[in-house]
KOLMARLUM-244464 format. One line per 4 residues: number of its first residue (from 0); their letters; for each residue x, y, z of N, C-alpha, C, CB. Coordinates in steps of 0.02 Angstrom, whole numbers. Glycine has a CB too. Layout:
! KOLMARLUM-244464
NUM	a	X:Y:Z:X:Y:Z:X:Y:Z:X:Y:Z; ... .
! end
This chain:
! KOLMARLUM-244464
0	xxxx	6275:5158:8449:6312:5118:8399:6384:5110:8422:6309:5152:8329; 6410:5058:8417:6506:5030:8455:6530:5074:8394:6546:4912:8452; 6581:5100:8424:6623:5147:8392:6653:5086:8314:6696:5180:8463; 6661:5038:8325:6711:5021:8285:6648:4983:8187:6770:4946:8349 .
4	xxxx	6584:4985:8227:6532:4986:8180:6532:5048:8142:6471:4976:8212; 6529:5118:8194:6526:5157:8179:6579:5178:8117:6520:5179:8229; 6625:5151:8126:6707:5182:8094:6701:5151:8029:6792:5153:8137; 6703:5091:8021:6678:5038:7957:6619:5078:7913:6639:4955:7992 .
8	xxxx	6563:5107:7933:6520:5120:7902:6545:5185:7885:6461:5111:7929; 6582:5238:7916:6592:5293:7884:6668:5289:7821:6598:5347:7948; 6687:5218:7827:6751:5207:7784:6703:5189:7724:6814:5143:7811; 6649:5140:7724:6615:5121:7657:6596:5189:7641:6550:5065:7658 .
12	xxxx	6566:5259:7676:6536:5294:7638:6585:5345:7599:6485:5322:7675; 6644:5326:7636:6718:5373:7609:6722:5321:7549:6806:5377:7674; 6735:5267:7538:6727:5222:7493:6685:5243:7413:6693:5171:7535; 6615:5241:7425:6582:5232:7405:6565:5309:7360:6552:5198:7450 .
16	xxxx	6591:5362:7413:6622:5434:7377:6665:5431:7330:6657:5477:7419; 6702:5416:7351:6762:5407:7320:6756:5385:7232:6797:5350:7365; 6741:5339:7245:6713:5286:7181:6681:5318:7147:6668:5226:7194; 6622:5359:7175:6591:5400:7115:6604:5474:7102:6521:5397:7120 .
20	xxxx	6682:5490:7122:6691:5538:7108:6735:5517:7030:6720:5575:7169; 6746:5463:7012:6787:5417:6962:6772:5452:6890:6760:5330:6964; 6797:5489:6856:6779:5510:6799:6736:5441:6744:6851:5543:6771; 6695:5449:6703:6668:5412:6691:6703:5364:6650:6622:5435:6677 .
24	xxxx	6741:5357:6618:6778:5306:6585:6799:5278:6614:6816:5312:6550; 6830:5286:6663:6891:5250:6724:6832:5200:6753:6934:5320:6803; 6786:5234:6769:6711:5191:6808:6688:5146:6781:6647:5225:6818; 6674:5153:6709:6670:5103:6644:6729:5021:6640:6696:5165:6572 .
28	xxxx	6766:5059:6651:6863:5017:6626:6862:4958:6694:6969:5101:6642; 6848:5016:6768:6845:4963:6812:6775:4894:6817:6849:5006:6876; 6722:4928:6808:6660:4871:6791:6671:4833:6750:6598:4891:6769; 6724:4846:6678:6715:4792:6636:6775:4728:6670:6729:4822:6551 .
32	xxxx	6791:4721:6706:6825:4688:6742:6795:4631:6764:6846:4721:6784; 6743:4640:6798:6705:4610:6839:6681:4552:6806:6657:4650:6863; 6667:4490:6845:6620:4437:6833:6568:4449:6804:6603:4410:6880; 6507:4396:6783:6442:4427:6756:6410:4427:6818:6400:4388:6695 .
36	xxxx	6419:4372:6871:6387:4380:6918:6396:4441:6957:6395:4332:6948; 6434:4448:6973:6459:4526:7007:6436:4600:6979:6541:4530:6999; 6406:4568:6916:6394:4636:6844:6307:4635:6872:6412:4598:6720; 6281:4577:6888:6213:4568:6921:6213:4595:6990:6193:4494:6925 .
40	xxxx	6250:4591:7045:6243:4625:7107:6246:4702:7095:6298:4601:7156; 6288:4730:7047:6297:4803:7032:6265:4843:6998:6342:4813:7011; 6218:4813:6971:6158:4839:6929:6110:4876:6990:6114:4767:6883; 6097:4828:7047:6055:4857:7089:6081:4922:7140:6032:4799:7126 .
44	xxxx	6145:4953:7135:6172:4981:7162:6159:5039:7159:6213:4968:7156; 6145:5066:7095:6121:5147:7099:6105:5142:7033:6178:5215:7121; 6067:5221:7030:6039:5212:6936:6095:5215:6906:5987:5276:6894; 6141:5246:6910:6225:5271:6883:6234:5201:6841:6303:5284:6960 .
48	xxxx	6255:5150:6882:6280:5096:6880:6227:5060:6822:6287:5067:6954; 6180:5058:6865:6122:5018:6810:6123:5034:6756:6053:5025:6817; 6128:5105:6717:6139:5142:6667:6207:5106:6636:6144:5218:6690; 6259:5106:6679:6331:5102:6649:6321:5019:6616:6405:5112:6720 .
52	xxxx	6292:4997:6658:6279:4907:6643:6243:4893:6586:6234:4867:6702; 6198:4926:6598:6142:4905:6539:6145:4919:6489:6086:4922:6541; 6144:5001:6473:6126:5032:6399:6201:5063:6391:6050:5099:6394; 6256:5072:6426:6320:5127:6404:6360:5060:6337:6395:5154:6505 .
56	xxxx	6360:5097:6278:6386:5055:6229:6455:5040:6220:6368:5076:6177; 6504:5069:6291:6569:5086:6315:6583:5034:6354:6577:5150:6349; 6541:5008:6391:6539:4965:6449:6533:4872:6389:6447:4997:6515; 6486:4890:6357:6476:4826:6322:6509:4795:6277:6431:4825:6297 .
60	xxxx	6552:4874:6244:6617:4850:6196:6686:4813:6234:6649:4922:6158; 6702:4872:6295:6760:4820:6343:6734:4778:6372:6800:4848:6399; 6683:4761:6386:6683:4691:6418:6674:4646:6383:6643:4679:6463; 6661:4648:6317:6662:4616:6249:6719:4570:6248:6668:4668:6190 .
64	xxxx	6762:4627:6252:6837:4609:6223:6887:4567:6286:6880:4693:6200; 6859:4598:6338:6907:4573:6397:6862:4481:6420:6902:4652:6482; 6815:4466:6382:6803:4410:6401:6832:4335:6386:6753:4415:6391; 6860:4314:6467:6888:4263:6420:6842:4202:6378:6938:4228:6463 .
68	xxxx	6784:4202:6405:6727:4160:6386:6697:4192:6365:6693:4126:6422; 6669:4177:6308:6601:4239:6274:6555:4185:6225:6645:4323:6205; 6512:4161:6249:6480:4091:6207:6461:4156:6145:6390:4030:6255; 6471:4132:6080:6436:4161:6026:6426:4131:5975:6456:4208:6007 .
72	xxxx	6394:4079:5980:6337:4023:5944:6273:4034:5952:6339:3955:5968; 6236:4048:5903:6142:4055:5918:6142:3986:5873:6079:4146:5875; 6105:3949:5909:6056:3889:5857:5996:3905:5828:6031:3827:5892; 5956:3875:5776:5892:3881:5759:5867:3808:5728:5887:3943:5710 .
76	xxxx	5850:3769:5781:5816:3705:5765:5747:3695:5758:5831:3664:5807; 5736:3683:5691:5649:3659:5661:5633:3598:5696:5639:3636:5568; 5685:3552:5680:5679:3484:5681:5647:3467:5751:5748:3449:5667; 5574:3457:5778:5589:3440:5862:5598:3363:5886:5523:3467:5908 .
80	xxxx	5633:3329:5835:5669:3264:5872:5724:3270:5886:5672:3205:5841; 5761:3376:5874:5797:3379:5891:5809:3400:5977:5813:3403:5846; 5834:3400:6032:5827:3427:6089:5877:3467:6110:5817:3385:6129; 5881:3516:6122:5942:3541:6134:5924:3595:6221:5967:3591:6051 .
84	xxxx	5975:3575:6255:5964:3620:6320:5984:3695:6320:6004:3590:6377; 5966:3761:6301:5971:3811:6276:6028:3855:6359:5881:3837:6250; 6066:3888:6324:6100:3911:6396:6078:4000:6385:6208:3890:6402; 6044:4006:6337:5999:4095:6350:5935:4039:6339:6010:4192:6268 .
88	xxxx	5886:4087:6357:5819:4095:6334:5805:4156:6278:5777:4106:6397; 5750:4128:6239:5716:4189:6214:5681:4250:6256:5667:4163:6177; 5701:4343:6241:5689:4373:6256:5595:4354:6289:5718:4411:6213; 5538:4332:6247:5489:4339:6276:5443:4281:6255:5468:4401:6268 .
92	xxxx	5410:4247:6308:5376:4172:6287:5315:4203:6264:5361:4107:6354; 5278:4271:6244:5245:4282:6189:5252:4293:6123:5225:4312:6199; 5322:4277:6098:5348:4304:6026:5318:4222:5979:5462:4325:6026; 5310:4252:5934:5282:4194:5881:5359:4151:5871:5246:4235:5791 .
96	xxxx	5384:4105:5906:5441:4079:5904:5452:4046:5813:5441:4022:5969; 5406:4022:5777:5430:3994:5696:5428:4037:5662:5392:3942:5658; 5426:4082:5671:5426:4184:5653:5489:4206:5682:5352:4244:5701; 5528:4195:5726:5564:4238:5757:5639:4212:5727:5550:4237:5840 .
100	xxxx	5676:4261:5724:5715:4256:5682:5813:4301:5692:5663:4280:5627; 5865:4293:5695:5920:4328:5713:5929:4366:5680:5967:4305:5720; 5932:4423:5678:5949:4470:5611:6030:4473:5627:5904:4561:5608; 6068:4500:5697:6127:4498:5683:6158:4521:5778:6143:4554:5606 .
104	xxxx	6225:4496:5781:6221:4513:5863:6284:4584:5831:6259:4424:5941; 6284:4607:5885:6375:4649:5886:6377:4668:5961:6389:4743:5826; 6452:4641:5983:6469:4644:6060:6444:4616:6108:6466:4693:6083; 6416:4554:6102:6363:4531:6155:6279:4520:6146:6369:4581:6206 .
108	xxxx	6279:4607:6112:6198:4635:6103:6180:4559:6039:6191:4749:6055; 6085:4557:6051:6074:4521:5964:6000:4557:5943:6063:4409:5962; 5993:4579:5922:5942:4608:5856:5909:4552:5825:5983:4649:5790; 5840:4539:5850:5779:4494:5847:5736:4537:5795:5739:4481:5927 .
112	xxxx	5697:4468:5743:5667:4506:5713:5596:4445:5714:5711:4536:5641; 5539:4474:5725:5471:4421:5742:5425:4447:5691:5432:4428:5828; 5399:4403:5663:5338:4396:5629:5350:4391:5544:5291:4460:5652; 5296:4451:5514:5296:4418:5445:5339:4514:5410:5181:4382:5409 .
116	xxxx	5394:4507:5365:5409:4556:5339:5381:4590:5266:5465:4546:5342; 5316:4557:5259:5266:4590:5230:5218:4626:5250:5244:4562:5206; 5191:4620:5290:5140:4655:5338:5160:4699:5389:5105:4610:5371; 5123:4718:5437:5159:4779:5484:5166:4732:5546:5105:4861:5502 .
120	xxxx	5116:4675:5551:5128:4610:5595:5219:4594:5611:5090:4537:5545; 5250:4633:5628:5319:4625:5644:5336:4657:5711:5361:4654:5589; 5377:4629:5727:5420:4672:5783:5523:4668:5785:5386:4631:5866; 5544:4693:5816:5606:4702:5815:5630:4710:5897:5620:4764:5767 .
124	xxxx	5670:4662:5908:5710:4673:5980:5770:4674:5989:5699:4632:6024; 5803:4729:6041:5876:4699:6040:5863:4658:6112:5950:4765:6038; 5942:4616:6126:5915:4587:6176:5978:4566:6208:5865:4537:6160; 5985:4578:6279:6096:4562:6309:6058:4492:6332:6160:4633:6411 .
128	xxxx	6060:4457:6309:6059:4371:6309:6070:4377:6394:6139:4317:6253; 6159:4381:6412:6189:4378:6494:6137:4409:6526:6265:4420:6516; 6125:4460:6515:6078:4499:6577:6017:4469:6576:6063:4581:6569; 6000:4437:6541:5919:4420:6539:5880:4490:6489:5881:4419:6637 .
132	xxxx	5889:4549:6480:5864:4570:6480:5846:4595:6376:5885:4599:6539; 5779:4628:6372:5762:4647:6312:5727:4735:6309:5711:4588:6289; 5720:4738:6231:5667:4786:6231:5623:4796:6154:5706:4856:6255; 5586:4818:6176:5558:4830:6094:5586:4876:6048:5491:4854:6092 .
136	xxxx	5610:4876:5984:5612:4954:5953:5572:4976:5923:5654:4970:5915; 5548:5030:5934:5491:5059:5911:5492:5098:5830:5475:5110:5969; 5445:5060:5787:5457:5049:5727:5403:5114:5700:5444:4967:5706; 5425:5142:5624:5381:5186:5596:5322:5180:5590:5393:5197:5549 .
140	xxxx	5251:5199:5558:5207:5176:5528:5206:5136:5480:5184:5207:5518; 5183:5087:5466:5154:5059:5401:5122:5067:5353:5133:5030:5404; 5157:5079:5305:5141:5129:5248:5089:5064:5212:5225:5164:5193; 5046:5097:5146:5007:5009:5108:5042:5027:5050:4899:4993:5089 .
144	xxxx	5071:5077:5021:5132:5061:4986:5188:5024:4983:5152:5093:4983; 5208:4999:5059:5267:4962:5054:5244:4887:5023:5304:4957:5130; 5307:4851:4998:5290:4789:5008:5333:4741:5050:5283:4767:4951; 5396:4764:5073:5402:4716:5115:5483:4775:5151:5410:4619:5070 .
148	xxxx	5478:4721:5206:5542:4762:5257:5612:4698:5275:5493:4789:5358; 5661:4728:5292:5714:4695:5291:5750:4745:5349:5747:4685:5213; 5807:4696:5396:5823:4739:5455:5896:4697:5445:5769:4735:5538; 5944:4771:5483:6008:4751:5489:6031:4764:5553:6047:4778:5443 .
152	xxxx	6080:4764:5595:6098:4774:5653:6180:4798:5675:6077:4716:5678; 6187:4835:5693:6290:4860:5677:6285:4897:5730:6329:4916:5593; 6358:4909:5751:6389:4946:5802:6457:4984:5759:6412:4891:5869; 6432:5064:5757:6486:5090:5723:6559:5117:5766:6453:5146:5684 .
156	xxxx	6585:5092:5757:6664:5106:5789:6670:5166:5787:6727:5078:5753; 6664:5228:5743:6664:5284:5754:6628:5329:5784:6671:5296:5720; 6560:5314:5789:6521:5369:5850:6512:5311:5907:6426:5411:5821; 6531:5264:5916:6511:5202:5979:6449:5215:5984:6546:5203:6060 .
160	xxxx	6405:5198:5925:6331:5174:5951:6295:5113:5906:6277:5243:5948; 6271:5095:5919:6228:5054:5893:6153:5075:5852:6217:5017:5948; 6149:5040:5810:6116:5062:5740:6078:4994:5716:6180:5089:5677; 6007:5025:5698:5959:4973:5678:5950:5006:5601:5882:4968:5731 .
164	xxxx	5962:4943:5565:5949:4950:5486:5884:4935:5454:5993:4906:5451; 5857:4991:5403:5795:4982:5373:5775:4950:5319:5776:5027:5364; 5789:4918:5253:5770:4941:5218:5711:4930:5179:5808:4945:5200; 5665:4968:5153:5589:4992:5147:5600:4978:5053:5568:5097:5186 .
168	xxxx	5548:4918:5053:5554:4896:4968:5476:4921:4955:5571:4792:4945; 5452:5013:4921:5410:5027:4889:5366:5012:4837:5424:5052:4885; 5330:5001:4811:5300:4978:4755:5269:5052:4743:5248:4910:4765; 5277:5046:4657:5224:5099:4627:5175:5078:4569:5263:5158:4599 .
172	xxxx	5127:5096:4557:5103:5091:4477:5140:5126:4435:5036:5116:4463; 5151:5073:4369:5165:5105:4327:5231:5096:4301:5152:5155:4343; 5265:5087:4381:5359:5122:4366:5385:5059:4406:5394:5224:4416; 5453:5053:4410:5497:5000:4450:5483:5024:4537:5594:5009:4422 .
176	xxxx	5505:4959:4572:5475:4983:4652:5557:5007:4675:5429:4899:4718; 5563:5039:4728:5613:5077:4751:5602:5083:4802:5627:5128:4728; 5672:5055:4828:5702:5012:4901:5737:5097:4930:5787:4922:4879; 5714:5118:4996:5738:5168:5034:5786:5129:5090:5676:5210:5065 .
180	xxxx	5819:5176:5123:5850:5149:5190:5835:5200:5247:5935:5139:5182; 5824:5165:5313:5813:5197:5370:5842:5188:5422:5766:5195:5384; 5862:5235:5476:5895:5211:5515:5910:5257:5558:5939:5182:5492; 5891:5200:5629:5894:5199:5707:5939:5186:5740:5860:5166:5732 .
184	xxxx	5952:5248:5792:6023:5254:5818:5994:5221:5895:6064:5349:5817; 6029:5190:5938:5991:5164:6019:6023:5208:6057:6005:5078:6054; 5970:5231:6087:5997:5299:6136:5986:5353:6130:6053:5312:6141; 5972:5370:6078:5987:5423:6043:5901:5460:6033:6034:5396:5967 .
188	xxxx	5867:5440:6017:5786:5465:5986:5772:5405:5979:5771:5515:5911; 5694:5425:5961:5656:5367:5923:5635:5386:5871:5601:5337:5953; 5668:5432:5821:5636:5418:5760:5699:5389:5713:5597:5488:5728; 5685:5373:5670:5701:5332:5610:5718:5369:5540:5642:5289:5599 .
192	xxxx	5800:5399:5564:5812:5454:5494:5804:5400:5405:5924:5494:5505; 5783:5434:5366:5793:5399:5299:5842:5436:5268:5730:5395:5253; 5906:5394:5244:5963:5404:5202:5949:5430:5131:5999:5341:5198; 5887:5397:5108:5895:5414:5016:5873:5329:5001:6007:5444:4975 .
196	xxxx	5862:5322:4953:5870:5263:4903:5931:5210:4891:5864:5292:4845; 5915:5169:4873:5974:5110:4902:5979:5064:4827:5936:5048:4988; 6039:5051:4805:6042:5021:4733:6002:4952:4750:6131:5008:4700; 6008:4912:4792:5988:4846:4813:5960:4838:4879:6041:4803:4808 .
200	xxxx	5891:4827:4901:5871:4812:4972:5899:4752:4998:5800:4807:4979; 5910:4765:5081:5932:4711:5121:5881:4653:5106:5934:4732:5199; 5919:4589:5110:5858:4532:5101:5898:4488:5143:5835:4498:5014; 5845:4455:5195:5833:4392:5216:5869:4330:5197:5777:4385:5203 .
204	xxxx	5851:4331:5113:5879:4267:5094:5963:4268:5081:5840:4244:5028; 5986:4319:5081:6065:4332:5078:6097:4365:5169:6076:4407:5002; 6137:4342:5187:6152:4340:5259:6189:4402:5250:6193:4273:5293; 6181:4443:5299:6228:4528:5298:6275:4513:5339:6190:4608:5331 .
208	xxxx	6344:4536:5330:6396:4540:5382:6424:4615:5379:6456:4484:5369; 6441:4614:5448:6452:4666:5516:6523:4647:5491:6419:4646:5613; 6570:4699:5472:6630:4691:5503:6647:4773:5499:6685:4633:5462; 6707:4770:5566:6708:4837:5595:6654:4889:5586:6762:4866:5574 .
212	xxxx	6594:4865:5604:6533:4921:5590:6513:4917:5544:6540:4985:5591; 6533:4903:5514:6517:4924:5420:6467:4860:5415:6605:4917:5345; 6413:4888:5395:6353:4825:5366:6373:4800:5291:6261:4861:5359; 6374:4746:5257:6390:4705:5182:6314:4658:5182:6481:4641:5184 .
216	xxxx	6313:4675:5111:6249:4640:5085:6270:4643:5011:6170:4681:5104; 6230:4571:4977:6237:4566:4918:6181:4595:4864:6248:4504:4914; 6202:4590:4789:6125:4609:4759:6117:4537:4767:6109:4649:4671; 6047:4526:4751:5979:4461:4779:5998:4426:4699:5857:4500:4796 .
220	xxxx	6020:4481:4640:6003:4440:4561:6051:4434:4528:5958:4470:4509; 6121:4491:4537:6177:4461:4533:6225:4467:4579:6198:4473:4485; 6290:4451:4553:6361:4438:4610:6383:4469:4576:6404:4370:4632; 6389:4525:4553:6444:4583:4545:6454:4641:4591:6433:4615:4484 .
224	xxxx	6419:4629:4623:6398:4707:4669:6413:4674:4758:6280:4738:4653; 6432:4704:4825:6434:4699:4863:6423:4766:4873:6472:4664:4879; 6377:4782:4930:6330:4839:4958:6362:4851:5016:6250:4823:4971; 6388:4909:5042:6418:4919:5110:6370:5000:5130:6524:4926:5104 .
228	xxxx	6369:4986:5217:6342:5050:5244:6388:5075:5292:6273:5043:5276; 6421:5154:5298:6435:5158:5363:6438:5232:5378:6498:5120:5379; 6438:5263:5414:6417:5349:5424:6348:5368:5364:6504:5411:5397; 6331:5334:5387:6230:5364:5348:6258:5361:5260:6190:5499:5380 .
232	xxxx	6297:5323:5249:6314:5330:5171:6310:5242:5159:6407:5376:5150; 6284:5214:5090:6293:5181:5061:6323:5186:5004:6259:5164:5063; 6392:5129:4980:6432:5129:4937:6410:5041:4913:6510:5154:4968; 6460:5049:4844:6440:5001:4828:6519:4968:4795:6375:5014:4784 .
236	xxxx	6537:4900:4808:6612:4883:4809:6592:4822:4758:6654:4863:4895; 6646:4804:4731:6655:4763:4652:6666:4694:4690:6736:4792:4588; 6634:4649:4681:6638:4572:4721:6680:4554:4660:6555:4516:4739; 6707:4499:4712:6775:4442:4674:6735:4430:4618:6803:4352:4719 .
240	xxxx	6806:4427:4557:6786:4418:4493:6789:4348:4491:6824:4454:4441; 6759:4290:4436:6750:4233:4419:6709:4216:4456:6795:4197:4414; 6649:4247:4491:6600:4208:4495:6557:4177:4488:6591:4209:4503; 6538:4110:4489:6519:4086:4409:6417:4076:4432:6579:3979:4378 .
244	xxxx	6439:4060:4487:6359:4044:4513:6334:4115:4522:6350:3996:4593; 6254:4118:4543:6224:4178:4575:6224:4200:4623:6181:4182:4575; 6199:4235:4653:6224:4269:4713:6183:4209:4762:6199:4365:4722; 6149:4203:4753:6100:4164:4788:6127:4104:4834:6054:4139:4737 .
248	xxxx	6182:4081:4795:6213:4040:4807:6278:4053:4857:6222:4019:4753; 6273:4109:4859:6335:4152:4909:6316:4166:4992:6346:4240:4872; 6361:4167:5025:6320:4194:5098:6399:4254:5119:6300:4100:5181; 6370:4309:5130:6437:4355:5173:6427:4335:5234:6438:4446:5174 .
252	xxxx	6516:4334:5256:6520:4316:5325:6571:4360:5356:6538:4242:5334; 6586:4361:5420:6636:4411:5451:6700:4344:5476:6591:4468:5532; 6757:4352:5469:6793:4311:5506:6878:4347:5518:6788:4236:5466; 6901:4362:5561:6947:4378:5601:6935:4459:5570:7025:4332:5595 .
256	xxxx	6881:4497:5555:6866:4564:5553:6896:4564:5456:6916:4619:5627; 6886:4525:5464:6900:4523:5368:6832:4499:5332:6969:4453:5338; 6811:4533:5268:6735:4505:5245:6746:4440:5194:6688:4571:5198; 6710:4394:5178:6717:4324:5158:6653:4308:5132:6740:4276:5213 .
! end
């Protein structure tokens, strides 16, 4: 081997030491820097990396923030005389696409919800749009007590993880049905702690907003109540007075980290 091949290759492996001697945040701080394309060559680099890229919820928050481009528009068109050229794809061309549905993104990540939320016929995905990539979350049993399920999606600022929301609307004979909450940490396990009972279940037909972690949901029958989740506790906060319509008629939204 020519000495001067030789010299180059032992500088990349001094290099390449070096680098991963990087305490792990610093290693984090420098990747979120990077291009997306460049975020694709470095994935294949070692498991370390692949790890730091993919699933580290440290890596996904700064590069969140440091982007100067960050498309964050999802469409959902019925209409097909509408055409639209899509710049993600859907996680998987087996998902029942007029079933499939956004439950909610935070940092990039988006929380897919497929099928019917009466039956156990459901699934749940998160999914990094940029990377291409998805996964399934692996959901409880299906109880024949339940009657129907509702999902939320948040990133809590205080433990930096990401959190899949349950909530489980019971039916009984006899008595009123009673809405539980459950909830999945990513990374963390696969089971599905239950909080307790919930004054109002998450619903579909009222839109939940994410701000700073904190999940908001309305009651479904009136507008006096706004529902907040955050450290495994649900509270319940007094919505703007004079509201004259029903809730129904309301949608929560997040905008400059203020709720609306």
């Amino acid at each position: 081997m020519p000495k001067a091949l030789s010299f180059s290759t032992e500088i990349a492996k001094e290099v390449e030491s070096r680098l991963m001697d990087l305490q792990m945040g610093i290693m984090v701080n420098i990747l979120s820097h990077l291009p997306i394309k460049s975020i694709f060559r470095c994935k294949i680099v070692c498991k370390l990396w692949f790890h730091l890229l993919t699933s580290d919820p440290l890596f996904g928050k700064m590069y969140y923030k440091r982007s100067s481009y960050f498309p964050s528009i999802f469409l959902s068109i019925n209409d097909s005389a509408i055409m639209l050229s899509p710049r993600f794809h859907l996680p998987s061309p087996t998902l029942y696409k007029q079933n499939l549905r956004l439950i909610s993104s935070c940092n990039g990540f988006i929380c897919l919800f497929n099928g019917w939320r009466n039956t156990v016929e459901h699934s749940v995905y998160i999914s990094n749009p940029l990377l291409g990539e998805y996964f399934e979350v692996k959901l409880p049993e299906w109880e024949k007590r339940v009657q129907h399920v509702d999902y939320a999606f948040c990133f809590s600022e205080t433990s930096g993880q990401y959190k899949v929301l349950r909530s489980v609307v019971i039916k009984f004979e006899g008595r009123p049905h009673v809405s539980e909450l459950e909830v999945y940490t990513l990374g963390v396990d696969e089971k599905w702690r239950n909080v307790g009972e919930i004054p109002e279940p998450l619903c579909r037909s009222f839109c939940k907003a994410n701000v700073n972690g904190v999940v908001h949901w309305m009651n479904s029958e009136k507008n006096d109540s706004i529902y907040s989740f955050n450290s495994e506790e649900v509270k319940s906060l007094l919505a703007p007075r004079d509201l004259e319509t029903s809730s129904s008629c309301f949608t929560l939204v997040e905008l400059g980290n203020c709720l609306c």
